[in-house]
C-alpha positions in Angstrom: 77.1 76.2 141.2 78.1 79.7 141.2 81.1 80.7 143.3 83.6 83.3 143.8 87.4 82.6 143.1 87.4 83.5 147.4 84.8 81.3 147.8 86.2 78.6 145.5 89.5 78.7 147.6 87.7 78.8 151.0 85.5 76.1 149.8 87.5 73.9 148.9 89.8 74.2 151.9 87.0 73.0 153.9 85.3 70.4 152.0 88.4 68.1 151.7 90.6 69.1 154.6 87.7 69.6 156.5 90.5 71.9 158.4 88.4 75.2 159.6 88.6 77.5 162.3 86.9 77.5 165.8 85.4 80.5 168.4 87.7 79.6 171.3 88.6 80.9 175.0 91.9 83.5 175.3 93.7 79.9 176.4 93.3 77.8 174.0 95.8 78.3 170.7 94.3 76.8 167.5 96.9 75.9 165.3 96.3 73.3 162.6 98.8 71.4 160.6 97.6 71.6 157.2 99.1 70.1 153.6 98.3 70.4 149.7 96.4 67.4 148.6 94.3 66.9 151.9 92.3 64.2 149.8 95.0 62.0 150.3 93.6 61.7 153.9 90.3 60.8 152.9 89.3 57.0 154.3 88.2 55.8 150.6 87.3 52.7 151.8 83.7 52.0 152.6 84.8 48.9 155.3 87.6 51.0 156.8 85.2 53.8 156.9 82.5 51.7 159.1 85.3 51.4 161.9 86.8 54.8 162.4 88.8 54.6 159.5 90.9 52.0 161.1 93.0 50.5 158.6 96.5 49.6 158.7 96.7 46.7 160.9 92.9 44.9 160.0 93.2 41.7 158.1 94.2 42.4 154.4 91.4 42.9 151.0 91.6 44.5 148.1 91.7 48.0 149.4 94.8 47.6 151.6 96.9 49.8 149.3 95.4 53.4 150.7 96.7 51.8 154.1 99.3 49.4 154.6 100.7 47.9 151.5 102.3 44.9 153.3 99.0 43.8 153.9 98.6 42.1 150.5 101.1 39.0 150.6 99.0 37.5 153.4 95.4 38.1 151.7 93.7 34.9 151.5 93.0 35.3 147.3 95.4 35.1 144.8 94.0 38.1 143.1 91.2 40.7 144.0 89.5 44.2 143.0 87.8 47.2 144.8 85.9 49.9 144.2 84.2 53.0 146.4 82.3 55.4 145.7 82.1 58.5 148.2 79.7 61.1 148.1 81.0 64.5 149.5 79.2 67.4 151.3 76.4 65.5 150.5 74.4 66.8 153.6 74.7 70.2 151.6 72.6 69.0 148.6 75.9 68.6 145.9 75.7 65.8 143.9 78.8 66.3 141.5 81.3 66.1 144.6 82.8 62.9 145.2 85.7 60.6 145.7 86.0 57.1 143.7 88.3 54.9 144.4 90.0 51.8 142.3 92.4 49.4 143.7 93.5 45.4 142.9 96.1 43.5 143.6 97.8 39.7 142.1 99.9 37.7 144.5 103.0 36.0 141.9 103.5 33.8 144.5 103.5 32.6 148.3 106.0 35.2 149.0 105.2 38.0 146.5 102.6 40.4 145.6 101.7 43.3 143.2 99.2 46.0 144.0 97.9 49.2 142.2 95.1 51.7 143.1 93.6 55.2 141.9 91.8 57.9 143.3 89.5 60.4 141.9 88.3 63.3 143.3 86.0 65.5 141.9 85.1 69.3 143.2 82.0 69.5 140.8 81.2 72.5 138.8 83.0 76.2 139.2 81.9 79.2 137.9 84.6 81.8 137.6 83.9 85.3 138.7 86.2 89.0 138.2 86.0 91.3 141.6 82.5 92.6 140.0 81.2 89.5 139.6 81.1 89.2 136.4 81.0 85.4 135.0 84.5 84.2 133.6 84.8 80.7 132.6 83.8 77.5 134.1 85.9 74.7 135.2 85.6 71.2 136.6 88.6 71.1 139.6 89.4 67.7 140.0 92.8 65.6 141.4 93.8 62.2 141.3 96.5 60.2 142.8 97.9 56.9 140.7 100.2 54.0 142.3 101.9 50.9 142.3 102.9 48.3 145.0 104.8 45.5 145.6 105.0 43.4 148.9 107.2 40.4 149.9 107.2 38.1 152.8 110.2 38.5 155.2 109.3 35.6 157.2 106.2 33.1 157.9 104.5 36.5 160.2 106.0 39.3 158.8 106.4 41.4 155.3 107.2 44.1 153.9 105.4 46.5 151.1 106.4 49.3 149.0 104.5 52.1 146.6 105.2 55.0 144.3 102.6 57.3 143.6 102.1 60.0 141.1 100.1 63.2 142.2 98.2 65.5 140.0 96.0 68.5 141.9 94.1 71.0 139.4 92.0 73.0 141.1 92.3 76.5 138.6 92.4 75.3 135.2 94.8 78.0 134.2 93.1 80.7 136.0 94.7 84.1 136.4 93.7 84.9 140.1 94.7 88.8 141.2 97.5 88.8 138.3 98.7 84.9 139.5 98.4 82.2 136.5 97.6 79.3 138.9 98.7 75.8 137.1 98.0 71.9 137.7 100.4 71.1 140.4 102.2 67.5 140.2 104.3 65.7 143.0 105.4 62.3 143.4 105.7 60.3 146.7 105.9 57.1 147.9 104.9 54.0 150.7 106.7 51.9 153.0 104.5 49.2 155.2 105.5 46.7 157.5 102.4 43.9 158.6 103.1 41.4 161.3 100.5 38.7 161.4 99.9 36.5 164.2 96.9 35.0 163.4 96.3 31.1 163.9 94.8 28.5 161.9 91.1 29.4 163.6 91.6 32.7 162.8 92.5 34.0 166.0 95.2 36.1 167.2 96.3 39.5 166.2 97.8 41.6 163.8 100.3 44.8 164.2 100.9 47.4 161.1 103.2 49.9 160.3 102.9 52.9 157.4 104.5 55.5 156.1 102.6 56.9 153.4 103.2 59.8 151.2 107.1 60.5 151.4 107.5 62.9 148.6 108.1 66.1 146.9 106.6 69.3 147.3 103.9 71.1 145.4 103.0 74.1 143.7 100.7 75.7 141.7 102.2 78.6 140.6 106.2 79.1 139.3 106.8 80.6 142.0 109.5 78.4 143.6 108.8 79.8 147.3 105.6 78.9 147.1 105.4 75.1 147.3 103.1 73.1 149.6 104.1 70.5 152.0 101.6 67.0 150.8 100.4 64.8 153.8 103.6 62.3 154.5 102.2 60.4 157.5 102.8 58.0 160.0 100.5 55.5 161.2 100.8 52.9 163.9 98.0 49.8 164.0 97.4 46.6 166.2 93.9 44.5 165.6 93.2 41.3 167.3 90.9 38.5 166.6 89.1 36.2 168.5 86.6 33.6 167.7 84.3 32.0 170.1 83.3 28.9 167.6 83.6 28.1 164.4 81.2 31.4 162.5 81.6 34.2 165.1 84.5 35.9 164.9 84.9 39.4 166.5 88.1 41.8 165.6 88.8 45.2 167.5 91.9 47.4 167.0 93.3 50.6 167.1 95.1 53.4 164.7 97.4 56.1 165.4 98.4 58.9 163.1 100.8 61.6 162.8 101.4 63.9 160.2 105.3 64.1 159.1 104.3 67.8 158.4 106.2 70.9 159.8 103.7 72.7 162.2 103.1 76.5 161.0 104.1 78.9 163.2 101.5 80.3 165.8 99.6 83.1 164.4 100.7 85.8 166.7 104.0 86.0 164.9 103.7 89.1 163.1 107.2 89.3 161.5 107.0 87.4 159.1 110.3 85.2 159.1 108.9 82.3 160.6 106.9 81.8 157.9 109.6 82.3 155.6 111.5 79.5 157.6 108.2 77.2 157.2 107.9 77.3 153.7 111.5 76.9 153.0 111.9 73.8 155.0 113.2 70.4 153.8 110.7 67.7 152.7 113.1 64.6 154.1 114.3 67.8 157.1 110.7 68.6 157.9 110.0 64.0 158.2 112.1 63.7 161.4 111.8 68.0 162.6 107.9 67.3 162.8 107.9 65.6 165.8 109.7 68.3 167.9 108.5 71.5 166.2 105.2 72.9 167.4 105.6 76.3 168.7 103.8 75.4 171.9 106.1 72.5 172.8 105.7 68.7 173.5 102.2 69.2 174.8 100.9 70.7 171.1 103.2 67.9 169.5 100.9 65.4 172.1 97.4 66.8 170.3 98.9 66.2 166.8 98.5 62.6 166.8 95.0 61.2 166.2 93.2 57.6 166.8 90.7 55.2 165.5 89.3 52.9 167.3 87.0 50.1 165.5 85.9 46.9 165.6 83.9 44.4 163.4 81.6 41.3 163.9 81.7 38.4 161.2 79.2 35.6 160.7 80.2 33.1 159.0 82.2 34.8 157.0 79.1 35.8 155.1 78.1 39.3 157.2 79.9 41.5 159.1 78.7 44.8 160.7 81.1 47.3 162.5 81.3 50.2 164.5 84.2 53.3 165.5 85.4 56.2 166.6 88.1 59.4 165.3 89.3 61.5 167.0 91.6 64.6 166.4 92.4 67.3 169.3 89.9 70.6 168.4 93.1 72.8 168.2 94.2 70.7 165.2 91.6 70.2 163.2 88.7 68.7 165.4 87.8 65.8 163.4 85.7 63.9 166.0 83.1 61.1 165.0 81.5 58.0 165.6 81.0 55.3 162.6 79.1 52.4 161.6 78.5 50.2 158.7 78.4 46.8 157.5 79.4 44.0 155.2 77.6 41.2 152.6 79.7 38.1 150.9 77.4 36.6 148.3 79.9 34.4 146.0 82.7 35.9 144.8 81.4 39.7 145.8 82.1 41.3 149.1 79.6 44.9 149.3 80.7 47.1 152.2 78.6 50.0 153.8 79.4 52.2 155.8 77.9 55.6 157.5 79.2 58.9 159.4 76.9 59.4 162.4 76.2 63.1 162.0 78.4 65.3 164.3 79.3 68.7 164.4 77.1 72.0 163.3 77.5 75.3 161.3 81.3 75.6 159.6 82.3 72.7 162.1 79.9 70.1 160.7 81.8 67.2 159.1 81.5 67.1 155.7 80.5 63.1 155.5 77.8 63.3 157.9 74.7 61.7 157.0 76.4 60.0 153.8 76.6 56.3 152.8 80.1 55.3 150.9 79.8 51.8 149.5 82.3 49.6 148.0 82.6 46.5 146.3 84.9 44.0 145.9 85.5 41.5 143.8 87.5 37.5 144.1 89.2 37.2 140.6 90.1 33.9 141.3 86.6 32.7 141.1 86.9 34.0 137.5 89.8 33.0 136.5 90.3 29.5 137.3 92.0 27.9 139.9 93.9 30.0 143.0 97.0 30.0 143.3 
């Protein structure tokens, strides 16, 4: 693929963040809240993904660590392993985009847990031009995102989970872009999850979640020290109940809420400059708490930066589930809006999840998962290794 540096930085502004610009009336104000290391939002999850990307309050697997890593303690398997794989712009015709995913996690006890994951994501092949277009060199962008996780019980119903991550965005390779020598950037965060689990001996009851993912530094990508990037510190609210009508249908439902611990950029008809001065030279821990009270257009634009899913999955037997949901995100902050559906097989000790974006939007709008299939699998270690714990 052959792509200006312009293009390259539009590009890839869109493809993960999926964060663009709309035509809209003289009353309507778009203004999005946007981060370094938008990947980090990406659902990489393939069961997750079938609902709406509802996942910090469903009942726990191997994946739980890109959602709530309190979930872990009260997984049913002393140990487990997943892996996704997540095409990306497929609907384009790109093959060397994509997001892959690892994650596991070993429970030491009854009470205590240990969790890791990784994520991959790869921006395929760029071709470097000069102003003329002339070819310069090639390079692979790529980023990854590398953690670990513990989680203890606090009680019979309720635990507690906590993750540090390591960050690593290269999008350049060293480039020199208009007399800037752009670098890797590098940032390092971390998780706090609380899980409540209600859930009786016939599986039925509900669950309620709690996450704040992604507490961390800055980044940058030049030396310029004014010109670090917030990354995507969120909150997330979950709830998911349960109900079973005999002894193989079981039928969950639940609901996510998300806001980004981001400060809000100032509205675009500030021409002076210093508000953007005073955005960039905000606080991370500052900018946490100021995010809920900062938009420029008051509490009714803080109201449109929190966004839902809304899922819910059918099991049989504990052998095959299929689900269905629904995202939303207010069009003047980012207008991420679309249905899901996907699906679920246990044959032994493998569990192989499915899951696709019902295609929705069109032009710069369309979403950049429609008409793709992510799939994971995961695995029960215990069936490998002996008896569970």
């Amino acid at each position: 693929m052959k792509r200006t540096v312009y293009q390259v930085l539009l590009g890839i502004t869109f493809t993960v963040s999926t964060l663009t610009s709309f035509s809209q009336s003289s009353n309507q104000s778009i203004n999005v809240v946007t981060t370094a290391v938008p990947f980090l939002r990406i659902s990489p999850d393939a069961r997750a993904g079938g609902m709406g990307d509802l996942g910090v309050a469903t009942s726990p697997d191997a994946n739980s660590q890109f959602y709530n890593v309190a979930k872990y303690i009260f997984a049913e398997k002393s140990t487990g392993l997943g892996l996704t794989y997540t095409p990306w712009l497929k609907d384009l015709g790109l093959n060397d985009v994509f997001l892959t995913s690892l994650a596991g996690y070993y429970k030491l006890d009854e009470t205590q847990a240990i969790s890791g994951s990784l994520r991959y994501f790869s921006l395929g092949n760029i071709q470097f031009t000069d102003n003329l277009g002339n070819d310069l060199n090639s390079f692979r962008p790529r980023e990854f995102a590398l953690d670990a996780g513990y989680s203890r019980k606090l009680s019979e119903a309720l635990s507690l989970g906590v993750a540090l991550r390591y960050i690593n965005s290269n999008l350049a390779g060293g480039q020199a872009v208009n007399g800037v020598s752009y670098k890797a950037g590098n940032a390092v965060a971390g998780d706090i999850g609380l899980y409540y689990s209600n859930m009786g001996t016939k599986d039925k009851g509900y669950n309620l979640g709690l996450a704040l993912t992604n507490l961390g530094s800055k980044i940058s990508y030049t030396s310029d020290a004014t010109q670090k990037d917030f990354i995507p510190a969120n909150l997330a609210l979950g709830a998911m109940y349960t109900f079973t009508s005999n002894e193989v249908n079981k039928l969950s439902f639940g609901l996510d809420i998300h806001k980004l611990m981001v400060p809000t950029p100032p509205s675009l008809d500030d021409t002076t400059g210093t508000a953007l001065i005073n955005y960039r030279s905000k606080g991370v821990v500052g900018s946490w708490f100021s995010s809920f009270g900062d938009a420029p257009g008051g509490f009714s634009e803080e109201l449109k930066e929190f966004s839902f899913s809304l899922g819910g999955e059918y099991t049989y037997n504990n052998l095959f589930s299929v689900r269905s949901g629904y995202f939303y995100e207010n069009k003047n902050k980012g207008n991420r809006q679309f249905f899901s559906m996907g699906a679920g097989f246990k044959y032994s000790s493998i569990n192989m999840n499915l899951s696709y974006l019902i295609p929705s939007g069109s032009g710069v709008n369309r979403n950049p998962l429609s008409n793709t299939i992510r799939f994971s699998i995961l695995f029960d270690l215990d069936s490998f290794g002996g008896e569970e714990k």
